[in-house]
N, C-alpha and C positions, 0 to 999 in steps of 0.2 A: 350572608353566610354561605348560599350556593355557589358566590364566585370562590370562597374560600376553597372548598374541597376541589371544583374544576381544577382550579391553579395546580393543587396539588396534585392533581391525580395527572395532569401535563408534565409536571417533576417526575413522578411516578414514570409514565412512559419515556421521558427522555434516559434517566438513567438505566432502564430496562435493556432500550439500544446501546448503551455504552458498556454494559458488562457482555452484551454479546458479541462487540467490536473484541472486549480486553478475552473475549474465551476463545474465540475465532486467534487472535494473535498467541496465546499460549498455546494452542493446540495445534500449530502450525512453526516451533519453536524449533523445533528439528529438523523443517522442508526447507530444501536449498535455496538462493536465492530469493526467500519469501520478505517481505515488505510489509511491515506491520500498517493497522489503522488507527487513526484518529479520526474520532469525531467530536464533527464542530458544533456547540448550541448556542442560538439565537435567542432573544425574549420577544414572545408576540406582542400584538398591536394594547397601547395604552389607552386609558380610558380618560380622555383631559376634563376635568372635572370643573379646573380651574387653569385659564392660559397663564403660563409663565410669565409677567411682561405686564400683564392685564392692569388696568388702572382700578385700583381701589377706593381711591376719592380724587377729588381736581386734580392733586397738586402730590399723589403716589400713585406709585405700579407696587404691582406683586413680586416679590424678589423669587420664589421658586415655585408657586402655584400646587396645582393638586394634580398628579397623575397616578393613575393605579395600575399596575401593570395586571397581565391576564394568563401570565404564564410563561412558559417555554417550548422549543421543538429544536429539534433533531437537525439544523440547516445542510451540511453535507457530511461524509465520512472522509476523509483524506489518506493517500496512501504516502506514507514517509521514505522514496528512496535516499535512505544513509546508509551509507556502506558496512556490511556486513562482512567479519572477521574472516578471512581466508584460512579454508582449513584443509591441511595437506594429507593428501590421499595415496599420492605415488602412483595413480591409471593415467595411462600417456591421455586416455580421450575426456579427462575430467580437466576441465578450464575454466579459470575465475577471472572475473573482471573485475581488476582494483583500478577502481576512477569511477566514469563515467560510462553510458553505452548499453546496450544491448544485442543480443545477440537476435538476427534476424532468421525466423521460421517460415517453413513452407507449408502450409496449409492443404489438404484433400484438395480442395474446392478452389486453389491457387493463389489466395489471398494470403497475405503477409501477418502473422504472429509476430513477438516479442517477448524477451525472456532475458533473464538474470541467471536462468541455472542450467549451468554448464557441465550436465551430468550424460556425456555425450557415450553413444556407443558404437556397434559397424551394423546395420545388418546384412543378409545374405549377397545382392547386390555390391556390396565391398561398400555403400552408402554411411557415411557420417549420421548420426538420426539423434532424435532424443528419445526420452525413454516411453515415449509414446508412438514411437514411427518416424513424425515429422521429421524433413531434410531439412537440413541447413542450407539459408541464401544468401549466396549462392551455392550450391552441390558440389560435394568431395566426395569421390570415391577413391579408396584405399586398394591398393591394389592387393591382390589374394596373398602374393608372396613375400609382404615385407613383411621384413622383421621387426623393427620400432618405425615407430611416428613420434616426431620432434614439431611441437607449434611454438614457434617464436614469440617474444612478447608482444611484436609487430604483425602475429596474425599470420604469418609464413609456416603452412607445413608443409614439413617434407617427410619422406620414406627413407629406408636402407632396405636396397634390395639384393639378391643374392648376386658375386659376382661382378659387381657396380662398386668403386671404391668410394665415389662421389654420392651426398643424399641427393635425389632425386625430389623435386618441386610437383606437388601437387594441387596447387592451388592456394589463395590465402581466404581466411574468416575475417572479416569484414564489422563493425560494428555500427549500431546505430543509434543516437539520438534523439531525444525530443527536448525543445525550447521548455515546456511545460508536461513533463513526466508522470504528475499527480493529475492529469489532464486523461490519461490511458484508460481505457474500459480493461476491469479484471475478466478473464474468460474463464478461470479455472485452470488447471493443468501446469501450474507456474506460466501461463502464458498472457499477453497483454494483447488488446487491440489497440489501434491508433483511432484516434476522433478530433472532432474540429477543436476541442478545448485543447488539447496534447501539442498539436500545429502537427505540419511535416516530419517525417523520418526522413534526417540528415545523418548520410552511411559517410563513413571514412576510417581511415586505418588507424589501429590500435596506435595508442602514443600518439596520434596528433590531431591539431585543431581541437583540443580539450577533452579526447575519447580517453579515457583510461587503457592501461595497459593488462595483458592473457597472463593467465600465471597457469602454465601445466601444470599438474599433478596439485589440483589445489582448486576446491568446492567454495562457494562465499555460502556460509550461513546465513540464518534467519536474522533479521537485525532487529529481531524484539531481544529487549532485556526483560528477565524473568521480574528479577528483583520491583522494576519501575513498575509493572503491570502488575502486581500484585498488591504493591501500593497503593495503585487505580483500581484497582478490585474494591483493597478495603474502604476507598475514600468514595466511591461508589456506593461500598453498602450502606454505607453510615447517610449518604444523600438519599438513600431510597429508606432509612428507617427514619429520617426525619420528614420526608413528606409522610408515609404513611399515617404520623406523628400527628402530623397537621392534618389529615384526614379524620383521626381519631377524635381530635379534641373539636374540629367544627359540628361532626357528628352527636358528639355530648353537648355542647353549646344547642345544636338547634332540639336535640329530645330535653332540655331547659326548659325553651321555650315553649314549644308543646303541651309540656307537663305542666307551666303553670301558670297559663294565659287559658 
């Protein structure tokens, strides 16, 4: 009767972490480039009671034996990057990535960031930055007196500046990839780190070798669907009011026995 409630009370915690993956994803429904989670569950170690296979007399085996399982956990969270609906804003420094790719940051401390949200601004420096400081890697600076900035699908901007009939090249954005994505440490800030699961950041220009291509004037949204995770909410709760279920009923089962032994 005691393995009964542990079990349950393992269902308990598993779904616990799964409504806070599905609040974490609705409450982030509006942040740009944001990456929903999934988590994954495993069932723990079984208790073989009786081997599968076991010989039951000379001349039989046991066709599926006894194993009792002992529960469940939480094995990892998973981050989904599926492309997220591009939504057009009309700011020359707002750029979305439709494909593949990331956009590579500059760190304080000079280590390399990663990011899907391309909610880009200038500051005082004439510096391309995000909305946190960080520069973009590699560094654009805008110069004081243009008038528009034009980013190419292929990561090319350029300026118009007074007096000049030609736009003027100031550098290109660069994109980059990983082999394994869902591999990335989340940092916060819409920002990713690289780690040995992820492999290398492989940079190349927008539109080729499988990088997706820049859409100026044009944010990518959160790629949670409201509707699905609400679904997972309620299939969630229902998983967590039938373990507590089963918590209930081993509890009156063992004051049974209590009572009348």
């Amino acid at each position: 009767m005691h393995a009964a409630l542990y079990i349950s009370k393992t269902g308990l915690s598993a779904q616990d972490t799964r409504l806070a993956a599905i609040s974490n994803n609705l409450a982030n429904v509006a942040t740009a480039g944001f990456k929903k989670d999934r988590v994954v569950f495993e069932d723990l170690l079984y208790q073989i009671q009786r081997q599968p296979g076991a010989s039951s007399s000379q001349s039989t085996e046991l066709p599926s034996g006894m194993q009792i399982g002992t529960g469940v956990r939480v094995s990892s969270s998973q981050k989904l990057f599926t492309q997220g609906a591009l939504q057009t804003t009309g700011e020359a420094l707002d750029i979305g990535v439709n494909g593949r790719g990331f956009f590579e940051i500059m760190m304080p401390d000079g280590s390399s960031a990663y990011t899907r949200d391309g909610q880009f601004q200038v500051n005082a420096n004439g510096e391309i930055v995000t909305g946190q400081g960080h520069t973009l890697n590699p560094g654009l600076t805008v110069p004081a007196d243009a008038q528009t900035i034009t980013v190419g699908q292929d990561g090319v901007v350029t300026v118009k500046l007074p007096g000049q009939p030609e736009p003027v090249n100031i550098g290109n954005i660069n994109l980059v990839d990983f082999v394994n994505p869902s591999g990335l440490q989340a940092m916060g800030g819409n920002l990713y780190s690289e780690t040995i699961a992820s492999g290398n950041p492989q940079q190349s220009t927008p539109g080729q070798n499988g990088m997706g291509r820049l859409a100026q004037g044009s944010v990518e949204s959160s790629n949670v669907e409201v509707v699905e995770e609400l679904v997972d909410m309620i299939t969630t709760q229902r998983a967590y009011e039938m373990n507590s279920k089963a918590i209930s009923t081993a509890d009156q089962m063992l004051q049974f026995v209590t009572q009348n032994l």
